[in-house]
C-alpha positions in Angstrom: 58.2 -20.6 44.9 58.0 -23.0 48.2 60.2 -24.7 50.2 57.5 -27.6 49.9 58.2 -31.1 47.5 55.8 -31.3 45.1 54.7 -34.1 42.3 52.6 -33.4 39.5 51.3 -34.9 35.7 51.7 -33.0 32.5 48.5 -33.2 30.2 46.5 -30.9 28.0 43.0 -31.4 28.2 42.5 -32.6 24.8 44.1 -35.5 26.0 41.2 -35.9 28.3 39.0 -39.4 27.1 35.3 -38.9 26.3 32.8 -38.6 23.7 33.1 -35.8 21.9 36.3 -36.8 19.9 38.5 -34.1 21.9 38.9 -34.1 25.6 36.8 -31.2 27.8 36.4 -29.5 31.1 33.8 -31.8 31.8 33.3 -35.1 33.9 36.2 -36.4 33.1 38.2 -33.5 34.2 37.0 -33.7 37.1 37.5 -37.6 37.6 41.3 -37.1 36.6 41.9 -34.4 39.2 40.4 -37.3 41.6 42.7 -39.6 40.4 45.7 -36.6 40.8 44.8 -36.8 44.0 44.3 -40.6 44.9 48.0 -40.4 43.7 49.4 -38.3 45.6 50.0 -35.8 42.6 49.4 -32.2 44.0 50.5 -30.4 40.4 48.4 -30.9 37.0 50.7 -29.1 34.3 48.2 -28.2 31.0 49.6 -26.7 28.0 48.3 -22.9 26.8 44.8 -22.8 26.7 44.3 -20.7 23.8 42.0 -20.9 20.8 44.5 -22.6 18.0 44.9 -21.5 14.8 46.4 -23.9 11.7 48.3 -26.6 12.5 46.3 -27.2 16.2 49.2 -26.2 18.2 48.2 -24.4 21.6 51.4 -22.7 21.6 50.2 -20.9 18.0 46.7 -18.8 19.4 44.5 -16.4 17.8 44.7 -14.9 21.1 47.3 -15.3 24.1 44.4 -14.2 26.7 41.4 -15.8 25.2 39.9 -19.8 26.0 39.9 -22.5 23.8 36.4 -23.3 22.6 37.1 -27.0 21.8 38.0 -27.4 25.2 34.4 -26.2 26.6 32.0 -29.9 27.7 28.5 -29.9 26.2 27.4 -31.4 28.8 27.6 -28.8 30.9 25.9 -27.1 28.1 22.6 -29.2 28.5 22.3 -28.5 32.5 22.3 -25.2 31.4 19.3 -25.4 28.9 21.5 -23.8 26.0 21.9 -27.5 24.3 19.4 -30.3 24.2 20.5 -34.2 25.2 19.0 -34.6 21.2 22.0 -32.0 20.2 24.7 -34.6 22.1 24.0 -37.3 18.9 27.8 -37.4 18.0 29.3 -38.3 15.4 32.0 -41.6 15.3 35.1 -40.1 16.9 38.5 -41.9 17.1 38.6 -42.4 20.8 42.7 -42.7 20.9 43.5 -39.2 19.3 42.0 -36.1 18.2 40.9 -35.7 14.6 40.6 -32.0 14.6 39.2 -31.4 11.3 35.9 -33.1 11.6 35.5 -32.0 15.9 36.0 -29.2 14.8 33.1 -28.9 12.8 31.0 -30.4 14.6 31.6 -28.7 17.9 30.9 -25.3 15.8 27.7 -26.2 15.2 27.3 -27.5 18.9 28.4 -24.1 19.9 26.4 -22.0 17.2 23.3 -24.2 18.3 23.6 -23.4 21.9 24.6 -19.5 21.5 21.1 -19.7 19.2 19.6 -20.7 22.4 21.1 -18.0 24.9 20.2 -15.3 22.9 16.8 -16.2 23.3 16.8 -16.2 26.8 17.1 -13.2 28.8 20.6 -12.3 29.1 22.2 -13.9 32.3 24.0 -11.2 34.7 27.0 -13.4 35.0 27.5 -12.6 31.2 26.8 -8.9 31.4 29.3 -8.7 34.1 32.0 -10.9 32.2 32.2 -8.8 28.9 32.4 -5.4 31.2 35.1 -7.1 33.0 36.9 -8.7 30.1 36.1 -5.7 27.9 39.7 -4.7 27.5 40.5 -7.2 25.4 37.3 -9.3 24.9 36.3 -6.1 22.3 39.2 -6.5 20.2 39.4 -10.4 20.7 36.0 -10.9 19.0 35.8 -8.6 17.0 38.9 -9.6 15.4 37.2 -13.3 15.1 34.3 -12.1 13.6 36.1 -10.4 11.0 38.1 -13.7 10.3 35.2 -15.3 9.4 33.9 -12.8 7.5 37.0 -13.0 5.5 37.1 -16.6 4.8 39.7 -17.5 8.2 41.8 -15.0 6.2 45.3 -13.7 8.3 44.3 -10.0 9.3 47.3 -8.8 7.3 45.0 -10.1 3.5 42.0 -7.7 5.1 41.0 -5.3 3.2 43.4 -2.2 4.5 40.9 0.1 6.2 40.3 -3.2 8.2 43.7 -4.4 8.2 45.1 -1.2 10.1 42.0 0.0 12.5 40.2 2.8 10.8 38.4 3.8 13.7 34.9 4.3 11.6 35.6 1.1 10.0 35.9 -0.9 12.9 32.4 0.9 14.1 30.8 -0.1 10.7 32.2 -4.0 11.5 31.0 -3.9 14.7 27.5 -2.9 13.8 27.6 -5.3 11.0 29.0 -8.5 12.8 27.1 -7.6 16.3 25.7 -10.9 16.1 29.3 -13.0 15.4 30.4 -11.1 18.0 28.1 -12.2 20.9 28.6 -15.3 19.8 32.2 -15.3 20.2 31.7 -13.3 23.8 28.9 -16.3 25.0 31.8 -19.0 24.1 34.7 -17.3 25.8 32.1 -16.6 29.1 30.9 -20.5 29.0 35.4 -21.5 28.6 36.3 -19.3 31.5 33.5 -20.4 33.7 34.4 -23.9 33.0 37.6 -23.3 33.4 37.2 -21.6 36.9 35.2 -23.9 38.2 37.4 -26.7 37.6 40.3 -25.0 38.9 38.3 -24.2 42.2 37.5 -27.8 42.1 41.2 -29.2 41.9 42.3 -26.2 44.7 40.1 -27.7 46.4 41.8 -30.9 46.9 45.2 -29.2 47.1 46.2 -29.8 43.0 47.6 -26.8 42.1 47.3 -25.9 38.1 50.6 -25.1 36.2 49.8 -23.1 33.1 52.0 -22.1 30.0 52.7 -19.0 28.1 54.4 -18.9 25.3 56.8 -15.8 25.0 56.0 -14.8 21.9 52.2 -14.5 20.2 51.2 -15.9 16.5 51.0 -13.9 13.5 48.1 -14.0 12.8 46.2 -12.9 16.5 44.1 -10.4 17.8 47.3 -9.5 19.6 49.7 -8.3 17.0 46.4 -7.0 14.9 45.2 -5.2 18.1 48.7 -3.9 19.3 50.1 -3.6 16.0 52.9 -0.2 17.1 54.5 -3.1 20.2 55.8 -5.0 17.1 58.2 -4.5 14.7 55.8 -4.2 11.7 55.7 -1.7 8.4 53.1 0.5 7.0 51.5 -2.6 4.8 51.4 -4.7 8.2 54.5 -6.9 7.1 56.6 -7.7 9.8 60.4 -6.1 8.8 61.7 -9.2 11.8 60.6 -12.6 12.5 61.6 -14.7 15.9 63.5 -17.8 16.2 66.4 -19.9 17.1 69.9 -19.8 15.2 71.0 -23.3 13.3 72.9 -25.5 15.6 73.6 -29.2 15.8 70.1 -30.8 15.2 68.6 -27.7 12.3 71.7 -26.6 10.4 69.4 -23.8 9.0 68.0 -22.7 12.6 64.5 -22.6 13.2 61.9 -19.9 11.9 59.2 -19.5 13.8 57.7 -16.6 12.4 55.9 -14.7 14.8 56.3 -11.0 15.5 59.2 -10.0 17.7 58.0 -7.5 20.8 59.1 -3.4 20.1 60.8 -3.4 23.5 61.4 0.2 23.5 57.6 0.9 23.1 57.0 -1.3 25.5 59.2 -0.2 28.2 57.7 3.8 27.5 54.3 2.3 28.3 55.6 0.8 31.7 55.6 -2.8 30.0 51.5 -2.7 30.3 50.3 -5.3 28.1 52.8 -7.4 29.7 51.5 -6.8 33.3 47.9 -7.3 32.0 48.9 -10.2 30.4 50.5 -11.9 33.4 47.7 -10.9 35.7 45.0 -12.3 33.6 46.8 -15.6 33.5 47.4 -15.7 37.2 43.5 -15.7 37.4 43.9 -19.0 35.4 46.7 -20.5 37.0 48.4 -21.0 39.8 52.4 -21.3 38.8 53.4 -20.2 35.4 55.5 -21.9 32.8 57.2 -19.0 30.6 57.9 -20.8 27.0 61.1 -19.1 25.5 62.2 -17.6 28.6 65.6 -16.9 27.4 64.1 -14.5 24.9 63.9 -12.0 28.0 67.6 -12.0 27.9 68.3 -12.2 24.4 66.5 -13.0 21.4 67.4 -14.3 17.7 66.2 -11.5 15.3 65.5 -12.8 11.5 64.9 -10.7 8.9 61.3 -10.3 7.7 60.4 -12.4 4.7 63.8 -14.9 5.4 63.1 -18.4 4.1 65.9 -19.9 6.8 66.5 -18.6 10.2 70.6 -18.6 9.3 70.7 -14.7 8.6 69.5 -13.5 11.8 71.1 -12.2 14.9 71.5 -11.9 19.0 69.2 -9.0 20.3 68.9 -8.0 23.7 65.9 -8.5 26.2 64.4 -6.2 28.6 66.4 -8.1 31.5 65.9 -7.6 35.1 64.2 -4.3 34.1 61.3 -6.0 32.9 61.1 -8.0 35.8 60.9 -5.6 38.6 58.5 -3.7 36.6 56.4 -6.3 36.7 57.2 -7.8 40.1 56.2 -4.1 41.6 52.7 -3.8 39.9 51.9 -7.8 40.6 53.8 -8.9 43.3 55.8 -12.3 43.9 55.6 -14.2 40.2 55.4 -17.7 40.5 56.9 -18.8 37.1 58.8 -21.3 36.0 61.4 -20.3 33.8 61.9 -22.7 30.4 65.6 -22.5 30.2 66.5 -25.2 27.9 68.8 -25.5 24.9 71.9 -23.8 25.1 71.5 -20.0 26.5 74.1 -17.8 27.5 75.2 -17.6 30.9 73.4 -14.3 31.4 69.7 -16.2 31.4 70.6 -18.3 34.1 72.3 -15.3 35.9 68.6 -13.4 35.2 66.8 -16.6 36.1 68.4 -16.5 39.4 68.5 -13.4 40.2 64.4 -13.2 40.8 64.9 -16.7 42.4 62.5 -18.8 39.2 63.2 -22.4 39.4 64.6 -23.4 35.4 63.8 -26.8 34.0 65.6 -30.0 33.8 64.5 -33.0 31.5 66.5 -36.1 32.4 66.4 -37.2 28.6 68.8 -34.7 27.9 71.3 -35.8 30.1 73.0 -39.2 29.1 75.1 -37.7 26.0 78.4 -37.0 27.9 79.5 -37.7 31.4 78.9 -37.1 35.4 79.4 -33.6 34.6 76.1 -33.0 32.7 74.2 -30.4 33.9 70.6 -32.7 33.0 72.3 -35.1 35.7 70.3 -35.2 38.9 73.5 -34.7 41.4 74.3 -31.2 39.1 71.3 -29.9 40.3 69.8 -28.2 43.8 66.1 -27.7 45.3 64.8 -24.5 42.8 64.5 -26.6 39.7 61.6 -28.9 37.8 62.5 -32.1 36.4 60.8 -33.4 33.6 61.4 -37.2 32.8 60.5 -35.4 29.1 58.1 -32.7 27.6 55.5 -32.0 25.5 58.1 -31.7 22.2 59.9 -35.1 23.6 59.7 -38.3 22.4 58.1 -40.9 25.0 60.6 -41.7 27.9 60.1 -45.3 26.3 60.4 -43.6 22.5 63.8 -42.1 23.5 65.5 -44.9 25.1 64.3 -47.5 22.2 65.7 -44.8 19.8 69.3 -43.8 22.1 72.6 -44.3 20.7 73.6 -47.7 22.7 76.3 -45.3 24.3 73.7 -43.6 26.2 71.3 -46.3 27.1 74.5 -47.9 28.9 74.6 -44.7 30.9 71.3 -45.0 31.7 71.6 -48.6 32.8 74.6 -48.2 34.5 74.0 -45.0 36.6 70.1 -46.1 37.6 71.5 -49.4 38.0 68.2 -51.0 36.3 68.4 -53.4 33.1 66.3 -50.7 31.3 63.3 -53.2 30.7 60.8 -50.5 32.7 63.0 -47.1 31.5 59.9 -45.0 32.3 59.4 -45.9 35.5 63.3 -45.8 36.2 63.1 -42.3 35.4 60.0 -41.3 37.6 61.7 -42.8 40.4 65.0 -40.5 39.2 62.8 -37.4 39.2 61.0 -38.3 42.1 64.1 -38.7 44.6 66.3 -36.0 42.6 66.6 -32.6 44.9 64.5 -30.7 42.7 61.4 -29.0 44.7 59.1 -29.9 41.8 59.0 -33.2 39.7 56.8 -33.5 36.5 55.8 -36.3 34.4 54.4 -36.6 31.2 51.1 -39.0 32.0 52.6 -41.3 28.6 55.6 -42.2 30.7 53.0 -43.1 33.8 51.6 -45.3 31.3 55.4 -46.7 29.6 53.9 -45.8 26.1 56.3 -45.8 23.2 56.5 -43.3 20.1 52.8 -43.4 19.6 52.2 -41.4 22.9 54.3 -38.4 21.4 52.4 -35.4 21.6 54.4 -33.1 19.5 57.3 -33.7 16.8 58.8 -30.0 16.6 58.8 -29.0 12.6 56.8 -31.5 11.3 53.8 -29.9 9.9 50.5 -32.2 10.3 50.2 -35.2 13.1 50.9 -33.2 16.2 48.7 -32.5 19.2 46.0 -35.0 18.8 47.4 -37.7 21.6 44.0 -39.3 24.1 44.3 -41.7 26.7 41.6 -44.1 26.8 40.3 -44.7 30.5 41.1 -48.5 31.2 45.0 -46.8 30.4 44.8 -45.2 34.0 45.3 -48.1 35.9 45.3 -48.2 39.6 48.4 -49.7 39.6 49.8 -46.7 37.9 48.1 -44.6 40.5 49.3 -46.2 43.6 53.2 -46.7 41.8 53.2 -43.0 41.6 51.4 -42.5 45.6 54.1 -44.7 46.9 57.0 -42.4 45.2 55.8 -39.7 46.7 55.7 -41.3 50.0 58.8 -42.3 49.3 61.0 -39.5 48.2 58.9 -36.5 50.3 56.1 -35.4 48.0 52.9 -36.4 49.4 50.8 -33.6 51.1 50.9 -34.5 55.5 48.8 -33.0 57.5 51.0 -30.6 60.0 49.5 -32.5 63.0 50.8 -36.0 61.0 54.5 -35.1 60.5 57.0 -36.8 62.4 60.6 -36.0 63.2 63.3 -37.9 62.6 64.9 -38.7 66.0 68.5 -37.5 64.4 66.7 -34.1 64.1 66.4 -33.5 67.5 
């Protein structure tokens, strides 16, 4: 993507301290972009901002183009005159993590209340522009909310049938009825995405750039699969007849089963790979470099059979490939994604990978189990990578080490050279001076948290997700370790006019 070093922090915005128990686009948004910057960080990488479903996990969305209205500030909401500073009386939050059940309900009613006020008013021309704009799935999107409230947060597939597979006069009869639900859910997504913009055009400003995340595949229960029901593999009583995820290997001896609907790639392709192309344009409105979740599954993809209770029985399918791609590439242009490549693919996804030139990942975590010849190892690796001290589904750089066989923390300590006291840090610094264009860290390791930084523990079922900083945690010390790095090892931003040669290179 650039032949530029760059240094960025990974953190969702619910993360984000404040007083509204989950973290916003608001003030403090802003504030940590200014602190990105102070640092000399010039990447923020967020997880998908999409409107979760059960279990709270952005990478499970009702919608794979639609905003997350627990993410919008009601702040903002009072400048605007849809909230009062009365409305703001909140409730006692825990101010170290998220407890989504009650925020949830209260921001609802935050939201309800200040809809209750817009429609009041005269409608605003910025709105009327962004439903005619975002019509083409904003219709389906909010409708297909409205109808899950109606239906008790029922899955689409429990609707009544004549619901559950589109009948056109049906849907014209919901949409009549539910006019109201459905504004509301149109006023929330135009309040996200103007939030949202707006504090993007705030951290372009200051040269932070915003990596985003798409998962590859969309939830079960979303407007998506209900919308676009014939690009899945589904039967005539909306069942799916395949399910995605991972064969068993050394960690899952029964695989993983994820459970959402695999893509029809043969309808796909005969429509030109349109929802695709629509899909990656409206996140390149979001975002400036894309993280594609899954990417393998472009090559090949684990196919388990519908209503499977293990992930063992499935099998290898094949991806779209490079077809996909240039299709893509020729109605967008350059893609600047970031291919997830991790776990054990063939040889054929890096070969794809490479071939339209997408930097893969590397998390140095993984890379202390055998010898110099590890791939995770930074001397493996060249320039068109991102290294990750750890991720999102990682323990804590701290939480691994403390956890490591003693085989690997000796690696650790013998090939940094370090005593391992400060194994964070150790492995900033690794990431930092590796060759790798792009270097990532997980703001927990900035901070040399343990296990109780963790933001996600993959299969476990409740607990995940609900990690906050609190705002003494971002010291400045942290802030000018990380500024000096990136002086250091070639990732701070210098002026053209500033840079100066090194006397060999003449």
């Amino acid at each position: 993507m650039s032949d530029t070093r760059l240094s960025g922090i990974l953190l969702h915005p619910t993360s984000l301290p404040g007083p509204f128990g989950i973290g916003d686009l608001g003030q403090q948004a802003y504030a940590f972009v200014d602190w990105l910057v102070g640092a000399k960080q010039r990447l923020w990488q967020v997880l998908p901002l999409g409107p979760t479903g059960y279990g709270d996990s952005p990478y499970q969305c009702f919608s794979a183009l639609a905003g997350n209205p627990l993410l919008i500030d009601p702040a903002n909401l009072v400048e605007r005159g849809y909230l009062e500073m009365a409305d703001l009386a909140v409730p006692v939050f825990p101010a170290a993590a998220v407890d989504y059940g009650p925020v949830i309900g209260w921001k609802t009613e935050l939201l309800d209340r200040a809809f209750a006020r817009f429609e009041a008013q005269p409608q605003p021309a910025a709105f009327t522009a962004f439903v005619e704009e975002q019509r083409w799935w904003l219709d389906d999107f909010t409708l297909f909310m409205a109808l899950k409230g109606e239906n008790g947060g029922q899955s689409w597939q429990q609707w009544a049938p004549d619901l559950r597979d589109r009948r056109p006069a049906v849907l014209a009869a919901a949409r009549q009825r539910l006019a109201r639900s459905i504004q509301s859910h149109a006023f929330r997504q135009w309040v996200f995405f103007e939030q949202w913009s707006a504090l993007r055009a705030y951290a372009n400003a200051q040269r932070v750039r915003i990596i985003g995340d798409i998962p590859i595949y969309v939830a079960m229960d979303s407007a998506d699969a209900w919308s676009q029901r014939n690009l899945f593999y589904f039967d005539a009583e909306a069942q799916p007849t395949v399910v995605a995820g991972v064969p068993p290997d050394y960690f899952s001896p029964t695989g993983q089963l994820w459970g959402n609907p695999i893509y029809n790639w043969g309808k796909m392709a005969e429509t030109g790979y349109a929802w695709w192309i629509s899909r990656f344009r409206a996140n390149l409105q979001l975002y400036d470099i894309i993280r594609v979740d899954h990417f393998r599954g472009f090559y090949n993809y684990w196919e388990v059979p519908g209503g499977a209770e293990t992930a063992e029985n499935g099998v290898w399918k094949d991806g779209p490939r490079e077809a996909f791609f240039e299709t893509v590439i020729a109605a967008l242009g350059e893609l600047p994604l970031i291919a997830e490549d991790l776990g054990e693919p063939e040889e054929g996804v890096y070969v794809l990978r490479d071939h339209f030139h997408f930097p893969g990942m590397k998390v140095l975590q993984f890379a202390w189990a055998s010898d110099g010849s590890d791939p995770f190892l930074p001397h493996n690796y060249d320039k068109n990578f991102v290294v990750y001290s750890g991720t999102h589904d990682n323990d804590t750089t701290r939480g691994w080490y403390d956890k490591a066989p003693a085989r690997e923390q000796d690696y650790v300590r013998r090939y940094l050279r370090v005593s391992g006291s400060d194994v964070a840090w150790d492995f900033i610094r690794l990431a930092m001076m590796s060759p790798a264009d792009i270097a990532v860290t997980p703001l927990q390791d900035c901070m040399s948290l343990g296990s109780e930084g963790r933001m996600n523990m993959p299969g476990a079922a409740s607990g995940n997700w609900s990690w906050r900083f609190l705002p003494q945690q971002l010291t400045p010390g942290i802030q000018a370790g990380l500024a000096e790095l990136c002086d250091l090892y070639g990732r701070a931003y210098v002026p053209p006019e500033q840079k100066v040669l090194s006397p060999h290179s003449r």
